[in-house]
N, C-alpha and C positions, 0 to 999 in steps of 0.2 A: 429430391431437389436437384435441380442440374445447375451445369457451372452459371449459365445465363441468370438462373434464377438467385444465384448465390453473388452476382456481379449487381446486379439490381436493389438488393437487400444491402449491399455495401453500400451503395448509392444514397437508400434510403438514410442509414445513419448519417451520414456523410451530409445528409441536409439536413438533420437533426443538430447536430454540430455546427452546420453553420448558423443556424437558429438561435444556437444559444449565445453564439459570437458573437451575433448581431444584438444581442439581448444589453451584453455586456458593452456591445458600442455605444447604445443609446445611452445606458445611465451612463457612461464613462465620459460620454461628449458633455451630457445636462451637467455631469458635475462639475467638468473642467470647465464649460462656460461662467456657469456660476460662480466658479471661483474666481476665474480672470473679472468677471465684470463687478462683481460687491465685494470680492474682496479686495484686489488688485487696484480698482478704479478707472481699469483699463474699457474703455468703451468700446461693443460689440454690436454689428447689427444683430438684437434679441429674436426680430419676427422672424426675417429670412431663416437663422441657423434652427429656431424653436420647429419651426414649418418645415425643412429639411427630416430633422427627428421627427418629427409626427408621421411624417412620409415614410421614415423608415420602418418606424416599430407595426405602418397599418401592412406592409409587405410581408413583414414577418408576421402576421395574423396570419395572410393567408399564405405564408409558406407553412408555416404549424399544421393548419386546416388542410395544406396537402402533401405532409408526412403520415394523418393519417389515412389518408387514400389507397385504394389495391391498387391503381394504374400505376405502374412502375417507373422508378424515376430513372430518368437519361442522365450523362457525363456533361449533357447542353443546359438541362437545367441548373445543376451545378456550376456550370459557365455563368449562365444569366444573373443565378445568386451572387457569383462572386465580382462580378460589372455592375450591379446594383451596386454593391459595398463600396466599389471604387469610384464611379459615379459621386453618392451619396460623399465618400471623403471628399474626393477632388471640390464639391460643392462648399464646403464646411473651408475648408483651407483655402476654397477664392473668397471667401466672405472675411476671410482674418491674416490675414498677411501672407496668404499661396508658401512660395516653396522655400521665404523664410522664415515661415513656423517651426518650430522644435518639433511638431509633430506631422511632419508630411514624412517620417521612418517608417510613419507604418504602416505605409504602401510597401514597404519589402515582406508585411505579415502576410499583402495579398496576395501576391508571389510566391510566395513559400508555400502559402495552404494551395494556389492552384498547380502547383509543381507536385504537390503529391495526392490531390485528387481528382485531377484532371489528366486525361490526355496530354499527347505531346503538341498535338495542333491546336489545342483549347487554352494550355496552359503557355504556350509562345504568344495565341490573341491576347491571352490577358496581361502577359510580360509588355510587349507592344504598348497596350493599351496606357496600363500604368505609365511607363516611361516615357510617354506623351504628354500624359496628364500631367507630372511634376513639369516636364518643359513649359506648356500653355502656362504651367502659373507659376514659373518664373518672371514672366513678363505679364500676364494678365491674375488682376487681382483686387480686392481691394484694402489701401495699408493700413495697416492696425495706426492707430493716436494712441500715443504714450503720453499720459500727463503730464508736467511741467516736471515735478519731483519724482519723476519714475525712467525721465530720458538718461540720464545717469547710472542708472543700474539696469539700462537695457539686455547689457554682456551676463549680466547676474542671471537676470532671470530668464532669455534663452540658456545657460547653462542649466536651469535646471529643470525648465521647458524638456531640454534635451536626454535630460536623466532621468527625469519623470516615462515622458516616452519609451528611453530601451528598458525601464521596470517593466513596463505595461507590455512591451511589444514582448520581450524576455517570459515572459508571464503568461502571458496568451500561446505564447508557441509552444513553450514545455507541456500546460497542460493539455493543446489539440493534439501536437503531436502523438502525447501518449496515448490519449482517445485513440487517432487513427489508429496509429501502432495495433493497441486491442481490438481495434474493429478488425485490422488485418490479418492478426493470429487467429480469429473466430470463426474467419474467412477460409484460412487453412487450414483449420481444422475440418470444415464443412467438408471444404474438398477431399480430406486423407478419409473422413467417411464414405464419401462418394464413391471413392475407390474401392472401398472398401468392399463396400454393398455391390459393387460392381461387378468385384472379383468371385462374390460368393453365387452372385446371381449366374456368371456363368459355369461355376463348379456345378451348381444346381442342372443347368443346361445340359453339360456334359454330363452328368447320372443320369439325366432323363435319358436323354442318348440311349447311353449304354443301357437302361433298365428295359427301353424299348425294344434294342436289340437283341438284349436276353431273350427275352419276352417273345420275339416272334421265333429264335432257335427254339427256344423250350415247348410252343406249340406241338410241333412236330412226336418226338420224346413221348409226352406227355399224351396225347390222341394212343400210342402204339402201346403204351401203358394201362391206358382204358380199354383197350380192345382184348389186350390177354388176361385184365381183371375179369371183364365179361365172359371171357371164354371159363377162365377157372370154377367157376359158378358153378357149368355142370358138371366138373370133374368127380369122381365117387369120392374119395379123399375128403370134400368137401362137405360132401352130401351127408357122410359118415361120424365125421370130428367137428361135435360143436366149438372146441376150442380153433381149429382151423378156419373153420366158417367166420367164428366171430374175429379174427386176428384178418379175415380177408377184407369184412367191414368197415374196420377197421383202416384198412391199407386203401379202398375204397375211398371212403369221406376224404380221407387226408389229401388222394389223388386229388377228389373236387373240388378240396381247399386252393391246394395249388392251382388247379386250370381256374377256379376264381379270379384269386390272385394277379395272373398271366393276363386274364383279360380285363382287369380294372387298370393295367398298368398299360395295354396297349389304347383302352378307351379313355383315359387319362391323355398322353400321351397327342391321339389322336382327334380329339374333340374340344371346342371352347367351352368355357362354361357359359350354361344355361342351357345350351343345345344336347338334347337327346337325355337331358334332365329329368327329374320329376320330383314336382311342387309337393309339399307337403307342410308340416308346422315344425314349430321347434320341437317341442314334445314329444311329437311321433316319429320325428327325425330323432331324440336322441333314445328315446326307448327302442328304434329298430336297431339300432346300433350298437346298445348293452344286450340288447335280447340275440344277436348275431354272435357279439364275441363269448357272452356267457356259454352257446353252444360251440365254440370252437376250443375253449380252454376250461377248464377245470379250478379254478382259483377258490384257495378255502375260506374266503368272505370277501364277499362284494358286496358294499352297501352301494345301495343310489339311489338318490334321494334330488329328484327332478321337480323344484318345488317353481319353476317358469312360467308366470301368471301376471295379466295373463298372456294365452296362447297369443301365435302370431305366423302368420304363412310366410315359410323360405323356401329357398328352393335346395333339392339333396344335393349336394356337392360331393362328388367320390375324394377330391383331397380335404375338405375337410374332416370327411369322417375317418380318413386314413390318417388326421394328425390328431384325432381323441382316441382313435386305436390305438396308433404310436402310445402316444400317453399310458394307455392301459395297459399295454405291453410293457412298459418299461417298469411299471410299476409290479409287475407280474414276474417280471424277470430277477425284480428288486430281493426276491425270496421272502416276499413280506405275506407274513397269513390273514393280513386286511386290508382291503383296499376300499377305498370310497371315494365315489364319485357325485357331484352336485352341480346342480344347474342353477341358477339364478338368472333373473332380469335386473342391472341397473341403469335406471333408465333408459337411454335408447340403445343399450347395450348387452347382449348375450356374455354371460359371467359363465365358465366349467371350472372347476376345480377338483383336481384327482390326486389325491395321498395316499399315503400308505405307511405300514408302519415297519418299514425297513428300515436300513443303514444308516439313511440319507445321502445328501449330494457329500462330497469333499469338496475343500473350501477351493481348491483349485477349479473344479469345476463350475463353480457358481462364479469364478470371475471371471472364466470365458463361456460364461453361459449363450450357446448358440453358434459358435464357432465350430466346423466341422471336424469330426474326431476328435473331440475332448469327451472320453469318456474312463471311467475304470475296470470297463470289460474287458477282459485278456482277450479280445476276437479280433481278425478281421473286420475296417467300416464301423467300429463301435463308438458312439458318437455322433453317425449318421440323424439320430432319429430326432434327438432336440432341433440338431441343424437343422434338417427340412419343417420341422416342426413352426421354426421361428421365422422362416422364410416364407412361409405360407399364411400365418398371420398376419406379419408384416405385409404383403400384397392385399391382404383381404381391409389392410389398416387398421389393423387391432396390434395387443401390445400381449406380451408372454411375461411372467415372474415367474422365480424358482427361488425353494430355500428349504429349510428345515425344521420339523415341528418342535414344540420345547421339549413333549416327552417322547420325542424319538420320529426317526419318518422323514420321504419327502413331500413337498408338495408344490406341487406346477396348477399354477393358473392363467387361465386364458381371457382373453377380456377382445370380445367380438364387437363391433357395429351392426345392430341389426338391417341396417340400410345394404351393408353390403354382403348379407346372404341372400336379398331377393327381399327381406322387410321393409316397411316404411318408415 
């Protein structure tokens, strides 16, 4: 989510808010009219002020109908909202005595709310505006008629006209204000994420970097290494000591693991995905996968149990199969003598889950789960593997959990979109 996008979503509450303000004007006008005119006795033009309300609440229909809209909302609609409302009063207050009503204050509510969610140039048009609007209806207006037995208590009951109003106005701004308030801290938060993910996505950058960099010294090394394994082959030494022989096969494979390795991190590295890819299903993509590391590690139980039905065509991704490797590796290193691995479909979603029956996480780990070097390996980089782990999900838009089993163990699950390994 970027800041724009995070500016727009404030927006949006921000007309949610106003939505409900307006909610609260309508039945707040219908009441107070109501009371001035049957109870009071005080005579109201009914149609005009009734018709005024109707007008408002059909506004806020379709301001409602466009909160919930994708088109993003602007600081101007906000404006528009908030000159409707003023509009809408100024109306209300020339139909009942303009700007000696008790309640022409609470044109200062519309100023406040556009003081803190508007703009500086938006929020001075609508200061302007207002302070126009009380002027015109100092002098333009039409006077309220006080009954016969009501012109004597006129000072009465503007005083409580006027104390009624700063309840109301009092009232309305503690609880927007709060709303904004929260909308704002939600806002900052979005954003300390933003950072966040930021900062990690270039830590990311800068490994790749460096792993690439490795990666093409270690070429070099590694070619001159296979060249005097090759040579050894026909030494007599060799030829003679089945234990030397097998220890050279040995030193052999492990060679081709590394220049593997070397070149999955320079074609990583060097290639987008999809390109120089190859399309396969889920299944056979994860069976090539346990069937590869089954023969590079030795682990004394590996269950897997890939019940993914049904099938569905993706394409092989080298980081992902490098972050269920991760996985298995960590669970391998966990010194656990079971590990198991499961695949599942929910819904449109690829489910892996891989435990084991090791130590588990410590609890410090699982609350910075994903955070680079939080690990309890005494190594170098340890830590590294959740991190990229979670980094690579998150891109592909899937979600990672980790925790720990009741009778002992950890377990990480991965929860994929099949849309975005290449499925539909």
């Amino acid at each position: 989510m970027s800041g724009t996008t995070i500016t727009e979503t404030a927006n949006r509450d921000n007309l949610r808010l106003l939505v409900m303000l307006r909610w609260i004007a309508v039945i707040g006008q219908l009441a107070t009219i109501t009371a001035v005119d049957r109870l009071m006795g005080i005579a109201l033009p009914l149609g005009p002020m009734l018709a005024v309300l109707g007008v408002l609440a059909l506004i806020n229909l379709v301001s409602l109908i466009r909160c919930q809209s994708e088109r993003p909302v602007s600081g101007l609609e906000l404006f528009i909202g908030l000159m409707i409302d003023v509009l809408a009063l100024s109306l209300q207050l020339y139909l009942s005595g303009g700007a000696s009503n008790p309640f022409v204050s609470i044109f200062l509510l519309q100023v406040i709310l556009g003081a803190v969610l508007l703009e500086v140039r938006w929020a001075t048009a609508l200061t302007v505006a207002t302070a126009g609007a009380f002027a015109v209806l100092a002098f333009v207006h039409q006077p309220l008629v006080m009954p016969h037995h009501r012109e004597g208590q006129f000072l009465n009951l503007h005083l409580l006209g006027m104390f009624l109003c700063f309840v109301l106005t009092a009232g309305l701004l503690l609880f927007f204000l709060a709303r904004i308030a929260a909308n704002q801290r939600e806002r900052s938060l979005k954003l300390a994420e933003l950072k966040q993910k930021a900062a990690e996505e270039d830590h990311v950058v800068r490994m790749g970097l460096l792993a690439a960099g490795a990666a093409h010294e270690l070429g070099t090394p590694l070619a001159t290494l296979s060249v005097i394994l090759n040579d050894w082959r026909g030494l007599e030494v060799f030829r003679k000591d089945a234990d030397a022989r097998e220890e050279l096969q040995t030193m052999t494979a492990q060679l081709e693991r590394c220049k593997a390795i070397v070149s999955g991190i320079l074609q990583s590295s060097g290639e987008l995905r999809g390109e120089g890819t190859v399309k396969t299903t889920v299944r056979g993509f994860l069976d090539e996968l346990v069937g590869d590391w089954r023969a590079l590690r030795t682990p004394v139980d590996l269950v897997y149990d890939n019940a993914f039905e049904p099938d569905q065509a993706i394409v092989s991704d080298i980081a992902l199969k490098q972050v269920v490797t991760n996985l298995l590796d960590n669970a391998f290193e966990a010194a656990a003598d079971r590990i198991t691995l499961t695949a599942r479909r929910r819904e449109a979603h690829l489910e892996i889950t891989v435990s084991d029956s090791g130590p588990g996480f410590e609890a410090s780990v699982l609350e910075r789960l994903g955070q680079p070097y939080v690990s309890t390996k005494a190594r170098p980089g340890g830590g590294l593997g959740l991190f990229l782990v979670s980094n690579v999900v998150r891109k592909l838009g899937g979600g990672i959990s980790a925790g720990n089993q009741a009778g002992g163990g950890a377990v990480v699950t991965l929860r994929l979109p099949l849309s975005a390994l290449g499925g539909a």
